[in-house]
PLY file of the C-alpha trace (Angstrom):
ply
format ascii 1.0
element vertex 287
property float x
property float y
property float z
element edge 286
property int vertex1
property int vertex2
end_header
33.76 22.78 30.82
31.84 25.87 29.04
28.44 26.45 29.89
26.80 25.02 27.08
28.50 21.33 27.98
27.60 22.11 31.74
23.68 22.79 30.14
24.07 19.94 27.77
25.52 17.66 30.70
22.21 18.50 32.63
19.65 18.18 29.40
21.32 14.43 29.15
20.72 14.04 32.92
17.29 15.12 32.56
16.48 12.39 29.68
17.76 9.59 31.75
15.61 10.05 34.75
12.95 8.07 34.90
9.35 9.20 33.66
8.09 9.78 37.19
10.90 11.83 38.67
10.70 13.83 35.74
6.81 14.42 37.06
7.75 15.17 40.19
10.48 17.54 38.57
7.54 19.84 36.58
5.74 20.20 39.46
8.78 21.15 41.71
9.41 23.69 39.28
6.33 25.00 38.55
5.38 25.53 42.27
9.02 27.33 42.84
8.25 29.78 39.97
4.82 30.29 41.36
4.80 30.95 44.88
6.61 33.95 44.50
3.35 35.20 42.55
1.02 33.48 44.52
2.60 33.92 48.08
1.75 38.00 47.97
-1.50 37.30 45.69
-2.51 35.03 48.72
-1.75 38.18 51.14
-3.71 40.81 49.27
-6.64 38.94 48.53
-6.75 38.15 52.26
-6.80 34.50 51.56
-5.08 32.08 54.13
-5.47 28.13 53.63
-7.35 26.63 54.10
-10.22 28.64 53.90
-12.79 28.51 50.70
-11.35 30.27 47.84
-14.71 31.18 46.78
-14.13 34.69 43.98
-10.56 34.45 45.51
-9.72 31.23 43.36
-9.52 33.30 39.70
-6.88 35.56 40.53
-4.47 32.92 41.67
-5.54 30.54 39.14
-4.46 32.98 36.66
-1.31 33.27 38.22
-0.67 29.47 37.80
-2.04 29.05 34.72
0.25 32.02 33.29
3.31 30.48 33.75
2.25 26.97 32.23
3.09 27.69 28.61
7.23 28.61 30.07
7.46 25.62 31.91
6.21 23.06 29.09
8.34 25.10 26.46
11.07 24.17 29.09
9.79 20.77 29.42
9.59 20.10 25.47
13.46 21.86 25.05
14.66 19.28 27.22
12.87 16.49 25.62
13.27 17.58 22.13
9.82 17.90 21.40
7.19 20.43 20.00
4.06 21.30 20.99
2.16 19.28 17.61
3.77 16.06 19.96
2.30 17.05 22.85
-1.22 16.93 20.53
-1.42 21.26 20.53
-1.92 21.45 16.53
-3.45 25.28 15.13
-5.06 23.27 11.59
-8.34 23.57 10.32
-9.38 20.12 11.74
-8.60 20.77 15.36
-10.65 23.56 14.92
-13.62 21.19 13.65
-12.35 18.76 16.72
-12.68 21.59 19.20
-15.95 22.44 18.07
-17.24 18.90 17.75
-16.29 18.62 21.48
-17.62 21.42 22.90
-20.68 20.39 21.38
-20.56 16.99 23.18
-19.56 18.76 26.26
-22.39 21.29 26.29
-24.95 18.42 25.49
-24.05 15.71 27.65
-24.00 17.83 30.81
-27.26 19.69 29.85
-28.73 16.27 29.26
-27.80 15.46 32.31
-29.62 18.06 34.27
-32.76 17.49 31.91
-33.02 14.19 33.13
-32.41 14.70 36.58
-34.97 17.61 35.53
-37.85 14.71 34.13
-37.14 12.98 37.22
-37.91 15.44 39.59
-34.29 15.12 41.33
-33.98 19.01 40.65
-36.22 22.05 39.94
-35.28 25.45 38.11
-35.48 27.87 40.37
-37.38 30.84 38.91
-35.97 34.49 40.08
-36.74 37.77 37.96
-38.93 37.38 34.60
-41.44 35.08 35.42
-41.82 34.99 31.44
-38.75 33.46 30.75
-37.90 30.19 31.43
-34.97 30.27 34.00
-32.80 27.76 31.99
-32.66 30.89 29.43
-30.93 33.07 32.75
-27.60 31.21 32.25
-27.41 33.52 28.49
-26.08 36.16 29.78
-23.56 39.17 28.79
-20.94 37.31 30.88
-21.35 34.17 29.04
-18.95 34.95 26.08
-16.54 35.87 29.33
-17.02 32.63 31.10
-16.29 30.39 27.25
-13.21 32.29 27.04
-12.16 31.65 30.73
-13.57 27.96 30.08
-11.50 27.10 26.75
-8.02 29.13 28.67
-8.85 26.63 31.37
-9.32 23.41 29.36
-6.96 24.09 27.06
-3.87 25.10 29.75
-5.34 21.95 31.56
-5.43 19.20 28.44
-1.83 20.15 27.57
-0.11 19.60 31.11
-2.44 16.23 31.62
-3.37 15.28 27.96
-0.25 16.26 26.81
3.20 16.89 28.73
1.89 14.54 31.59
0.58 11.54 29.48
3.39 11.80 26.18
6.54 11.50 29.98
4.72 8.87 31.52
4.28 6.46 28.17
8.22 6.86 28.34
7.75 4.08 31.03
4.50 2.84 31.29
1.63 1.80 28.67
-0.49 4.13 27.37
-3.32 2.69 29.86
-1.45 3.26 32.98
-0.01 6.19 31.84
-3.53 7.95 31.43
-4.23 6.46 35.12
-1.67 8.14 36.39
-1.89 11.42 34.75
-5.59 11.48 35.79
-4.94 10.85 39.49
-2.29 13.21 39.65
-5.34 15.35 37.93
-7.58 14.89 40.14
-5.30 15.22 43.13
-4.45 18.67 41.66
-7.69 19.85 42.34
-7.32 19.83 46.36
-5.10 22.41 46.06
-8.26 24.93 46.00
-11.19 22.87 47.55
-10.40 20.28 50.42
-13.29 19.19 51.85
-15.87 19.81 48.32
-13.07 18.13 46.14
-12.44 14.88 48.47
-15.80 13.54 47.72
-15.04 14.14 43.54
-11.74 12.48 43.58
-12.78 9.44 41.79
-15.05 11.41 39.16
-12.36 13.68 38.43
-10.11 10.81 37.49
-12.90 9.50 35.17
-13.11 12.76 33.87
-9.50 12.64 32.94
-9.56 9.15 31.68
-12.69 9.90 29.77
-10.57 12.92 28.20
-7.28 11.12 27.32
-9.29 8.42 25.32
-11.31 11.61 23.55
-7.14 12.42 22.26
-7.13 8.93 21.54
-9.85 9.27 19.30
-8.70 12.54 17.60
-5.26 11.13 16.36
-3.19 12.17 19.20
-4.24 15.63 18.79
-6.20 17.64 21.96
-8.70 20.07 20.15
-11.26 17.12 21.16
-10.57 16.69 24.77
-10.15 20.40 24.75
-13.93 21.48 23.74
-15.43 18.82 25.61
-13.46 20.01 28.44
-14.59 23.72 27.60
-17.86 22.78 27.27
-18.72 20.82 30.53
-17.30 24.15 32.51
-19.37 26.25 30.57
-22.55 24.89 31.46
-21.44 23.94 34.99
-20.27 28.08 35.44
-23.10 29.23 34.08
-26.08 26.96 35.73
-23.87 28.04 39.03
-23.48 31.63 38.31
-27.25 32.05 37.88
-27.99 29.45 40.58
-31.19 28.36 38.93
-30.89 24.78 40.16
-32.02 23.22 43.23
-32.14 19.72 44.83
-34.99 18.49 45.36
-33.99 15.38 47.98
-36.00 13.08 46.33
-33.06 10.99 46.26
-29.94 10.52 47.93
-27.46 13.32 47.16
-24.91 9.99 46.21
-26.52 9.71 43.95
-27.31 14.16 42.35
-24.38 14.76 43.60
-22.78 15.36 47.42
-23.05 19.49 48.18
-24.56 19.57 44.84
-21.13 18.47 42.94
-22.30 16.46 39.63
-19.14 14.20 39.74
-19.10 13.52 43.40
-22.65 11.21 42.51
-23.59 8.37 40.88
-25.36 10.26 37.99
-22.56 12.46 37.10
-19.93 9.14 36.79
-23.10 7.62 34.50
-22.91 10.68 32.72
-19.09 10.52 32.10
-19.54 6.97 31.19
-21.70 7.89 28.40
-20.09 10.17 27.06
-16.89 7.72 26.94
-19.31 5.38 25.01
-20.75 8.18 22.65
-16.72 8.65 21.65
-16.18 4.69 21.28
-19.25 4.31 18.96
-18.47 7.55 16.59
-15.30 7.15 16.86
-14.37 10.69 15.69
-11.50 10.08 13.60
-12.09 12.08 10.39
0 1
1 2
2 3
3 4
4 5
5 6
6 7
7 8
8 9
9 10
10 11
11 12
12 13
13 14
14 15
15 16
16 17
17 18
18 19
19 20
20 21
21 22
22 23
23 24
24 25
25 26
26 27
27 28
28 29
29 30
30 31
31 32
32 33
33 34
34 35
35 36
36 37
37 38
38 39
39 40
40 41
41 42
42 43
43 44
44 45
45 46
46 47
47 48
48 49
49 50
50 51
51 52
52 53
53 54
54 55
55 56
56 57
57 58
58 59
59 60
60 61
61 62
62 63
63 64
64 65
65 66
66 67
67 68
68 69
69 70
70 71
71 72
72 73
73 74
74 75
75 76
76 77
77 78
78 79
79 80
80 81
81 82
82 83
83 84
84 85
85 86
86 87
87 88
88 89
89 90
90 91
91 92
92 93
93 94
94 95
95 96
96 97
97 98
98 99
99 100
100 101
101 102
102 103
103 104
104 105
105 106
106 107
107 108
108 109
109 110
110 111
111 112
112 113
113 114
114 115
115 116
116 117
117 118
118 119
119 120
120 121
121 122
122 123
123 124
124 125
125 126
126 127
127 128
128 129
129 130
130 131
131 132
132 133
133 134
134 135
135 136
136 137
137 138
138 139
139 140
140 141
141 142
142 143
143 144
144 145
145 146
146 147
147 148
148 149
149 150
150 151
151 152
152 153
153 154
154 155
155 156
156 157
157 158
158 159
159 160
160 161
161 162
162 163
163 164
164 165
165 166
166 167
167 168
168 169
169 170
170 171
171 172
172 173
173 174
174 175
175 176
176 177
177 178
178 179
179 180
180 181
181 182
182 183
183 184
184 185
185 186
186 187
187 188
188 189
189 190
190 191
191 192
192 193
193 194
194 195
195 196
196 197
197 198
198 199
199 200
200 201
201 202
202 203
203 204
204 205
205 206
206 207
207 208
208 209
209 210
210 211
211 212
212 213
213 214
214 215
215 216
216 217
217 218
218 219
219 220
220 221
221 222
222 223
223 224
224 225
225 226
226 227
227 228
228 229
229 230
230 231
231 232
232 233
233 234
234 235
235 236
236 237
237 238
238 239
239 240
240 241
241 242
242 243
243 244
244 245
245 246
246 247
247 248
248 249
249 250
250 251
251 252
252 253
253 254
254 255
255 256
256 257
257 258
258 259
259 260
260 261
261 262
262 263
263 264
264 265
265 266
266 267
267 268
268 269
269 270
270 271
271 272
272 273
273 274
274 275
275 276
276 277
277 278
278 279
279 280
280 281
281 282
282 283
283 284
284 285
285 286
C-alpha cells in the first residue's frame, strides 16, 4: 500500500469516528503541537501552574492561538470542507456583520456599567485630569492595540467554537445540543489560564457562547456577527481594566456586580447576556 492509500485509509478512518472523538482528537493535537512552544515559553517567563498568569498570559496565548489556523486547515482537509463552511467568509457583508456586532458588543457592555453606574453599584474612579471625565481614560494610544488583539482573539476563538467545534458536533447531535456542547467545552477552556477567577464564570461563559452561536444563527451561518460582538465585549472589558477606573461600591452583593469584580460571574452580567440574546431575536439581523 503507497502512502497516499495509507493517508487516504486514515482520512476515511477519521470521517467515521464519531463527532465527539473527533473533538477530543483536535484538542489532542493541538495541545501536542503546542507544548513544545509553550513548555519553554512557560520556563522563560518564569511561569509555573498554577500561579496567576497575570502579563504572563499574552505571550503564551499567542503561542496557542498561532497554531489554530494549521490545525483547522488540517481539520477541514480531512472533512472536505472550507473555511466559507465553517462561517469564515472575506465579502462585503461580513464586513457590515462584523461591524454591526462590534457595535452591539461595545454598547451592551457599556450599558451595562452605566446602569450599574445610575445605581450606585460602581463609581469611576478619578486618577490624573480631574477635567476629564475618567470614562474618557480608557481612549488611549493603546486602544487601537488592544481592538486588534480583541478581533485576533474573537475571531481565532468564533472559528474553533462557532465554527470547527459546532459544524463536527451537528454531525451527531442537533444544532441545540451541539451549541451546548461547544460552549461548555468553551467555557471549560478558559481554566486553563485562571482557576480559581474562572470557576465562578463557568456558567456565564457558556451563555456567552450560546448567546454567540445563535448571533451565527442569525447572520446566515456566517461568523463576522459573533465575531464583532465578541471583539467588542473584550474591548471595553480590556480597556475599563487597563485604566482601572471602576470600583465596587458594595452596595450590593458582589453575586450579583460580579464575584472579584468578574461581570459574568454575577447576576447582572448573565441579564446582560440575556439581553443582548433578545436584542438579536427581535432584529433579527439577517440582511
Amino acid at each position: 500500500m503507497g502512502i497516499a492509500d495509507q493517508v487516504n485509509s486514515l482520512r476515511l478512518l477519521l470521517l467515521s469516528m464519531p463527532a465527539i472523538v473527533k473533538v477530543m482528537a483536535f484538542f489532542t493535537v493541538w495541545v501536542c503541537l503546542w507544548l513544545p512552544i509553550a513548555i519553554p515559553s512557560a520556563i522563560a517567563l518564569n511561569w509555573q501552574p498554577p500561579q496567576p498568569l497575570g502579563n504572563k498570559k499574552l505571550p503564551l496565548l499567542a503561542s496557542l492561538y498561532l497554531i489554530v489556523p494549521l490545525i483547522i486547515w488540517g481539520g477541514i482537509s480531512v472533512e472536505g470542507w472550507s473555511f466559507a463552511d465553517l462561517g469564515l467568509v472575506v465579502s462585503a457583508r461580513s464586513l457590515v456583520s462584523l461591524a454591526l456586532g462590534f457595535s452591539l458588543g461595545m454598547l451592551s457592555i457599556a450599558t451595562l456599567f452605566a446602569i450599574q453606574r445610575a445605581l450606585g453599584w460602581i463609581s469611576w474612579q478619578e486618577e490624573g485630569d480631574q477635567d476629564i471625565h475618567p470614562i474618557l481614560s480608557i481612549f488611549q494610544p493603546a486602544l487601537f492595540l488592544t481592538l486588534l488583539l480583541g478581533l485576533w482573539i474573537s475571531g481565532t476563538e468564533e472559528l474553533i467554537f462557532r465554527g470547527f467545534l459546532q459544524n463536527l458536533l451537528q454531525q451527531d447531535y442537533s444544532l441545540l445540543v451541539a451549541a451546548a456542547i461547544a460552549s461548555l467545552i468553551f467555557a471549560c477552556a478558559h481554566l486553563l489560564w485562571e482557576v480559581r477567577e474562572t470557576i465562578t464564570q463557568l456558567p456565564g461563559l457558556w451563555l456567552m457562547g450560546m448567546v454567540l452561536t445563535f448571533a451565527r444563527i442569525c447572520d446566515r451561518g456566517n461568523l463576522g456577527l459573533a465575531i464583532g460582538l465578541h471583539a467588542g465585549w473584550i474591548l471595553v472589558i480590556a480597556s475599563l481594566d487597563t485604566a482601572k477606573i471602576i470600583a465596587y461600591t458594595g452596595r450590593v452583593p458582589e453575586w450579583i456586580t460580579g464575584i472579584k469584580a468578574q461581570p459574568l460571574a454575577g447576576v447582572a452580567g448573565i441579564f446582560f447576556l440575556v439581553v443582548t440574546a433578545a436584542i438579536l431575536a427581535i432584529f433579527d439581523l439577517r440582511f
